[in-house]
C-alpha positions in Angstrom: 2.4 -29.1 -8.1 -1.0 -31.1 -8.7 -0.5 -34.6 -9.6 -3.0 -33.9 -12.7 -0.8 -31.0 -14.0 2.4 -31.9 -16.2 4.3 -28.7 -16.9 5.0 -28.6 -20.5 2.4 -30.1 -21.7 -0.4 -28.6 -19.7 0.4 -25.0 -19.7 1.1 -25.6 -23.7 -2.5 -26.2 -24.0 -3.7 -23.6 -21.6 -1.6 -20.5 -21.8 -3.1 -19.6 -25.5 -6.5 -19.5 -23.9 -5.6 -16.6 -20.9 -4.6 -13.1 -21.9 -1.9 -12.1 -22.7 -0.4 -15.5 -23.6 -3.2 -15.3 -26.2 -1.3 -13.2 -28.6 1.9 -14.9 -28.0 3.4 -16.3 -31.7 4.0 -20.0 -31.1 7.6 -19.4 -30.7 6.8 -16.7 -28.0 4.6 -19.0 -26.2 7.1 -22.1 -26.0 9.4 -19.5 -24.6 6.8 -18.8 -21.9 6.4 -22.4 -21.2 10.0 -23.2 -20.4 10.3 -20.0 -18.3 7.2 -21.1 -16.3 7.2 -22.4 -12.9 4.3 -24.0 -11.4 3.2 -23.7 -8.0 0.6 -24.5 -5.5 -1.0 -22.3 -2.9 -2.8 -22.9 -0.2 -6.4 -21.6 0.8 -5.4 -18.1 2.0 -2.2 -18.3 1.3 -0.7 -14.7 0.0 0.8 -15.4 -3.8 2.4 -12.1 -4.0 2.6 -9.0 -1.7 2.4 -5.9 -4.4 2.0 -3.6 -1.6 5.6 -4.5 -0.4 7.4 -5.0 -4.2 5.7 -4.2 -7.6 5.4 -7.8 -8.8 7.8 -8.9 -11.7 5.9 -12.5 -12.4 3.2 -12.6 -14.5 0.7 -15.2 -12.3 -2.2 -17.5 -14.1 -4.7 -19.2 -12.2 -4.8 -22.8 -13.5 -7.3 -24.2 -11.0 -9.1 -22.8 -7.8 -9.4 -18.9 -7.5 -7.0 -16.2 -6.2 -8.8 -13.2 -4.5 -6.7 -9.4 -5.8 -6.4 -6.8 -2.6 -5.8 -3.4 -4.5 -6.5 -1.0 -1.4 -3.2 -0.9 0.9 -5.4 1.4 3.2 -7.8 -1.2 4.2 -5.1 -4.5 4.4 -6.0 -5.2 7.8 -9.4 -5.9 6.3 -8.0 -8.3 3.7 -9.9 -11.1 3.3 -8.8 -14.5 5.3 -8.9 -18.5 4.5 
């Protein structure tokens, strides 16, 4: 977890700003936030593999980017760190 990032209060304050957290009713959202867990990633690091399991997590991006690999055909072309 990033030393700048406190749980709670953080992703209180950015969740209503991403979809579909956006439309969440306060309660709703506050329910979100204590479900939430916070992770860090590494460059090139694979978040989820949707080719092996359909993902069950909903993932946001809070800082950095995250590239998405739709085509299972062409993995071995995935792009790398």
């Amino acid at each position: 977890m990033s030393d700048s990032l406190r749980p709670a209060e953080d992703l209180a304050a950015l969740l209503p700003t991403c979809r579909p957290f956006d439309s969440l009713s306060p309660d709703d959202l506050a329910t979100a936030v204590a479900a939430a867990h916070v992770e860090d990633f590494a460059s090139g690091e694979v978040v989820v593999d949707a080719f092996s399991e359909p993902p069950a997590d909903i993932f946001v991006v809070v800082s950095g980017e995250a590239a998405v690999w739709v085509d299972p055909d062409r993995i071995s072309e995935a792009p790398s760190a």
